[in-house]
N, C-alpha and C positions, 0 to 999 in steps of 0.2 A: 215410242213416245214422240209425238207427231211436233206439238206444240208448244212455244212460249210464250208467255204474256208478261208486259212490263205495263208501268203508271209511275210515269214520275210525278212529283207535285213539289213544285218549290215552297220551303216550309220556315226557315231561317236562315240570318243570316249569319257573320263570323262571331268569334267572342273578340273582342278588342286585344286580349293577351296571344290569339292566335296567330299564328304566320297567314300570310295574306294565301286564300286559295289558291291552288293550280287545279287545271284540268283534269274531275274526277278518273279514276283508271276504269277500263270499262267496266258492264254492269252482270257483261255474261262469261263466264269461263268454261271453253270446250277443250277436256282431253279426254285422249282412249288409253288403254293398255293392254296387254294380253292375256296381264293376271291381276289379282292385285297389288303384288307388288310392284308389278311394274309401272301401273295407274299409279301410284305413289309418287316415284319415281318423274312421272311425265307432270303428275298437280305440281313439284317442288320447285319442278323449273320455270313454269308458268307464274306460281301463286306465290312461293318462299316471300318475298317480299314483302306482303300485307300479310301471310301469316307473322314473321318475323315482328313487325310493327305491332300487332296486337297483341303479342305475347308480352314484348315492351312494355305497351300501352299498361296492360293488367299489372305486372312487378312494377313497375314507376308507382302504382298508385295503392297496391297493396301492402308493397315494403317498401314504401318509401315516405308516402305522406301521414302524416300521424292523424291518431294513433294506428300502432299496425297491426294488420293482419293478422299477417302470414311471414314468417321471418324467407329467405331463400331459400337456405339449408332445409325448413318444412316441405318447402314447396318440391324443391329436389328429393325429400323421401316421399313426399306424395306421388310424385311420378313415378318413383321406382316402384311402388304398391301397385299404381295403374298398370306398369307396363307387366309385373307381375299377372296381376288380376287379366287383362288383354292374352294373354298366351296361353292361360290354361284355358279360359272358357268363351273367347271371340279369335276362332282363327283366319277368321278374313279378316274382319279388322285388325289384328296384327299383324297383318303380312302387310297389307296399306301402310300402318303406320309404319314399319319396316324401310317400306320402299320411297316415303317420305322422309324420311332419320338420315337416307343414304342420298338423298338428293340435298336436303335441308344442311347437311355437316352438323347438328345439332340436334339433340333430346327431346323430339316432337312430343311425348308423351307431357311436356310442362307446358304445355297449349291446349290438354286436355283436360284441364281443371277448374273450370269457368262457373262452374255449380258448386266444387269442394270447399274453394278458395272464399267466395262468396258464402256461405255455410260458415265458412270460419269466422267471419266478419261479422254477423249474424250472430252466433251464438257468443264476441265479444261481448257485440252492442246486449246480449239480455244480461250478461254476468255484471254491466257496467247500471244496465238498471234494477237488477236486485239489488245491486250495492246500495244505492241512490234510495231505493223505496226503506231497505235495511234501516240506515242511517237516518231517514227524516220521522221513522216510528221509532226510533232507540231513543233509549232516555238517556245512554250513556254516549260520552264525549269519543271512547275510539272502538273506531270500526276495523282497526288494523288486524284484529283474531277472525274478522268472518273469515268464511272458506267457501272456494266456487270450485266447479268443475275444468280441469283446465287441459288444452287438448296441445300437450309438448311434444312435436318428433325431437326435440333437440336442437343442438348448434344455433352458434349467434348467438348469444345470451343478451347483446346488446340491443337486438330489434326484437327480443321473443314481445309478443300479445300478452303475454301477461306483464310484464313490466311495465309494457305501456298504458294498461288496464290503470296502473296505477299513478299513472305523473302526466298521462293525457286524455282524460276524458272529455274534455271538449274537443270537436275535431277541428283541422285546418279548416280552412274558406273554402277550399276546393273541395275538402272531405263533407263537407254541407251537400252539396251537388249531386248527391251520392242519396236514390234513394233510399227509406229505409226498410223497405221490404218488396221483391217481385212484384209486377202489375201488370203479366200477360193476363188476357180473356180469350175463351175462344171455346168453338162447338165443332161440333161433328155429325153429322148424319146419312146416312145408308139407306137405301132400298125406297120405297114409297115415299114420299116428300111431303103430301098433304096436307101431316101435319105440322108445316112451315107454310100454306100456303102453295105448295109446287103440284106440280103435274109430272106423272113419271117418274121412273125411277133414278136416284143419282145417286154417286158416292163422294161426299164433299167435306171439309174441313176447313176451317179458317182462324186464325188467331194472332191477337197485336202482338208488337213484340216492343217490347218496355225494360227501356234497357239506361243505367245514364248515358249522357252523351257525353262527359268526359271521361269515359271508360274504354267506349267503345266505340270513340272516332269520330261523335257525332254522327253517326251514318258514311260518311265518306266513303268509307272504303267497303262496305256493306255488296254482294255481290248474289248472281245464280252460276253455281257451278254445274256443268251438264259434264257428267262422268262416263263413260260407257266402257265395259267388260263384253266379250262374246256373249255372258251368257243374261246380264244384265245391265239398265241402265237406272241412272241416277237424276233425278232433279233436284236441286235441293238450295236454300236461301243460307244463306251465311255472313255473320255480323262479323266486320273489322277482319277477316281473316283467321278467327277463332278457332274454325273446324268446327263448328257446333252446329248440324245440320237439322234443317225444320223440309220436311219434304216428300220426294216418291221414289219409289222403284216400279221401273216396268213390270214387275208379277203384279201392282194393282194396290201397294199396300203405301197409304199415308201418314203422315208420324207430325205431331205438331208438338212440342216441348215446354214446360211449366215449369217456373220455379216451384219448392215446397220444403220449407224449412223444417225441418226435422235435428232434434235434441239429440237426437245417441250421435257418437262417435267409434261405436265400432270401429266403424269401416275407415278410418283413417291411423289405425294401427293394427291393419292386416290387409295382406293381398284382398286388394276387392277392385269391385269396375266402375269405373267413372261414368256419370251421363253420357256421356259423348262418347265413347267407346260401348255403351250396349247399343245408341241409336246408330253409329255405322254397323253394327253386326248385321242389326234386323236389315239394314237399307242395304247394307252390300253383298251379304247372303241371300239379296234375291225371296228373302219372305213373305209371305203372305199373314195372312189376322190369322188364321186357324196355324201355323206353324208359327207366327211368329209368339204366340200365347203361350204355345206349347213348349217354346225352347226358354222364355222368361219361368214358367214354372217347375221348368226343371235346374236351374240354372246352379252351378256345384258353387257356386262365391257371390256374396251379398253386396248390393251399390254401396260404393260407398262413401253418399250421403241422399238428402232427400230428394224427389226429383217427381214429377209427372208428366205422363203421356196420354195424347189421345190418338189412338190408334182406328184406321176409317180402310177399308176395303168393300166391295160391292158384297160381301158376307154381312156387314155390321160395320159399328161404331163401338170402340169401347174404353174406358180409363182405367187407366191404369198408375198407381202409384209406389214409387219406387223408395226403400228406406231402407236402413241399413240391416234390417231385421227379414229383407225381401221383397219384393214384389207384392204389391194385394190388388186384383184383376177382379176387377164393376164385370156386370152383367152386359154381354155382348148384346148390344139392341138393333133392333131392323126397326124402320120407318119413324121413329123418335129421335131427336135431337138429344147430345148429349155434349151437355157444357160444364165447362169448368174454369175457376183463376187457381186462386193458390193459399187454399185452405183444404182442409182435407174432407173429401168427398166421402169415402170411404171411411166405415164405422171404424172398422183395425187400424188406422192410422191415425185417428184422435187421441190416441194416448200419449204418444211423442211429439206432437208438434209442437215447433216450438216458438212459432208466432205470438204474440201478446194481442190483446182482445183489440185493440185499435188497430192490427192488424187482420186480425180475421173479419171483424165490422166492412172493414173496406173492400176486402177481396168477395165477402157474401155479395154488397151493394153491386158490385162489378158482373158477378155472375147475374146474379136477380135482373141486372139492367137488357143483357142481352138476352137470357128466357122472357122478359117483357116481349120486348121488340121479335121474337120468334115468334110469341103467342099472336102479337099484333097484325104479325105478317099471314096468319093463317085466317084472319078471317078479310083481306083483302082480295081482290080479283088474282084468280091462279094463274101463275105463269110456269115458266122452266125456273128451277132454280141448277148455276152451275159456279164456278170459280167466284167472278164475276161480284153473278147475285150473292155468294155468300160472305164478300168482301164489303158488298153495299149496306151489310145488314148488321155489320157489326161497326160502320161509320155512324150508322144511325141510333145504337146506344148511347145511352148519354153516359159522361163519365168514365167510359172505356178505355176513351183515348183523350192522353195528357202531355204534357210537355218532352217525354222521357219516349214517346212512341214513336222510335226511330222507323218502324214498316208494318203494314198489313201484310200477313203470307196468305194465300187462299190457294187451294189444290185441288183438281179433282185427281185422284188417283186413276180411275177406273179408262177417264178421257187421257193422262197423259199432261194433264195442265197445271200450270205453274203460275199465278200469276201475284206479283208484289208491286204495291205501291212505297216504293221508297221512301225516304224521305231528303231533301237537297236543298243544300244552303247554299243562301245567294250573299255575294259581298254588298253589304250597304257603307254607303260616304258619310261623312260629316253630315253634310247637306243633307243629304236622304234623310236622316236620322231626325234633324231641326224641322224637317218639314213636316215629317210622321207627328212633333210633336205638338206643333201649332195645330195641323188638322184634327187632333185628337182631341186636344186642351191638355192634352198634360206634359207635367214638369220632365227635362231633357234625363236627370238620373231615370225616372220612372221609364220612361223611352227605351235607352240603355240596359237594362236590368231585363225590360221584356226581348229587348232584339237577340241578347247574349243569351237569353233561356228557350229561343225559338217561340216566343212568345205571338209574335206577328206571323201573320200567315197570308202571303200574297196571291194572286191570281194563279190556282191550279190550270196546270199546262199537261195536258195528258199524249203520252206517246206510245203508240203500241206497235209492235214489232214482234 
């Protein structure tokens, strides 16, 4: 893997309640090891830090601001089912995680639940608006007999989700902040290019990544880790320290990551695998599209919860979407683009989802905007399309990208390329602020309200290296 590409673009500035900036920490992380646990071992001593802080970041705001979540105690039986789920059917990714757990001093597996945890939060907020739709059709005065579906591991009785289902349904100011459903987009395509417009062949993939930004650092601490094993290497994009990888492996196989809210709960009351432990399996096993399909469909324990992938190697392009019921794997395509946000693509997956129509409305809009803009590009003058170009193409959809689009990831698998547009917040003064508001015409809150939401978007500064 020859190369890496960065883009930085200065996007916002601080929120007024944040501590004043320091010097982002760098934006590339290189370790090696000789196995994977030993790679483990070498990320904990370099990275433990920002992973540690993201971990924080996520319980600060899951179990702590109202209404909640996810109680601790859940979230600690959630990891125990993960690490469960990781040992019997991802045994590189458990031996990483391993070798992480013993650098870390702490239960890296509760940093692998960034998609469960969220899903929990998720199927809150619908329990909170059946109640809500329930109650404004009842003719009767109490609502206290309904009955909802409710997902207890236990303990804490004092923060469980369901109590607070009931004495907080409006959320805090900062709980506002907090999308209310995924808004990656993003495509993929294989073999002949054409029909995008390209010349040649490529193996390419791209997609935003849409994430809150007081969840997740605002971008700050957002990084590319470069992994490497004897027998394979890693590139891969990672938010806040999460461990939640969007990226490559040297065998040529690319992985880009999707929310996809899904109603069952199996799989958070049995051994099952978290997103982010089947995407190291496939990255750290060195897979390829044709084995990596093959080991999802064989796989002996169910995700567990919703999740999607688009999988790109120079064989194909393919989605795939993950539920607690399984894996359900799209038809492998050569020479067509194949896109996706975060509704269900897949006929077998429209039965569980469990998005509400204003949410599936938006996520169609979002895909339909980037198949626009692919279609548009194929009747333009042909060029190469590679990293790059398929990072350009997705700036160029309208509505794709919003206030909450901490980086563009683009990859070409087959080249080895890696390229993310960050995103980096600049501190603004008093002044600055008065100033923006006189040249604008508008009033100093309205100013304020945009600068703290990344509203303002200053003169892109691009660096590549």
């Amino acid at each position: 893997m020859d190369s890496i590409l960065y883009a930085s673009q200065l996007l916002h500035p601080q929120e007024e309640e944040e501590k004043p900036l320091q010097a982002p920490p760098p934006r590339e992380v290189v370790v090696s090891g000789a196995d994977p646990r030993s790679l483990g071992r070498a990320l904990a001593e370099v990275y433990g830090e920002r992973t540690h802080r993201g971990l924080q970041h996520a319980k600060d705001y899951y179990t702590e601001l109202p209404p909640i979540s996810c109680s601790t105690q859940q979230w600690k039986d959630l990891a125990a089912l993960a690490q469960k789920g990781a040992r019997l059917c991802c045994p590189t990714a458990a031996a990483f995680f391993d070798g992480l757990k013993e650098g870390l001093g702490w239960e890296v597996y509760e940093t692998m639940l960034d998609f469960e945890v969220y899903t929990l939060e998720l199927q809150r907020r619908s329990r909170v608006e059946a109640r809500q739709r329930s109650s404004s059709s009842s003719s009767s005065s109490d609502s206290s007999s309904e009955s909802f579906v409710e997902v207890n591991l236990g303990g804490e009785e004092s923060k469980d989700s369901s109590d607070q289902d009931e004495v907080a349904d409006e959320p805090s100011e900062k709980r506002k902040k907090l999308l209310k459903n995924g808004r990656c987009t993003g495509f993929a395509i294989a073999g002949d290019t054409s029909s995008i417009g390209g010349t040649g062949k490529a193996a390419i993939a791209s997609q935003t990544v849409d994430l809150p930004g007081i969840l997740y650092g605002f971008g700050d601490f957002d990084c590319v880790l470069r992994l490497q094993l004897p027998s394979v290497e890693l590139l891969v994009y990672d938010s806040d320290g999460r461990l939640c990888p969007i990226g490559l492996n040297s065998a040529g196989l690319g992985i880009c990551v999707f929310n996809l809210h899904d109603r069952q709960t199996d799989g958070f009351q049995q051994a099952s695998l978290s997103v982010q432990t089947l995407v190291w399996e496939l990255l750290l096993s060195g897979h390829t599209m044709t084995s990596a399909l093959s080991w999802l469909r064989d796989l002996c324990l169910q995700p567990m919860c919703g999740s999607a992938l688009l999988l790109v190697d120079d064989s194909g392009a393919v989605t795939v979407e993950l539920n607690p019921g399984g894996p359900v794997i799209g038809e492998v395509r050569q020479g067509e683009a194949v896109s996706r946000a975060n509704h269900p693509i897949l006929a077998e997956s429209n039965a569980t989802f469990g998005g509400n129509r204003r949410a599936r409305v938006d996520s169609q809009r979002r895909l339909e905007a980037v198949q626009r803009v692919l279609e548009q590009r194929a009747g333009e003058v042909a060029s190469e399309v590679d990293a790059n170009g398929a990072l350009s193409l997705l700036r160029k959809a309208k509505k794709v990208r919003n206030l909450a689009t901490l980086a563009i990831v683009s990859l070409s698998p087959t080249q080895g390329h890696l390229l993310v547009e960050f995103r980096e917040r600049q501190e603004v003064s008093a002044a600055e602020a008065a100033r923006f508001a006189v040249e604008m015409g508008l009033a100093p809150k309205i100013i304020e309200r945009a600068l703290s939401q990344g509203g303002l978007q200053m003169e892109p500064c691009l660096k590549m290296m």
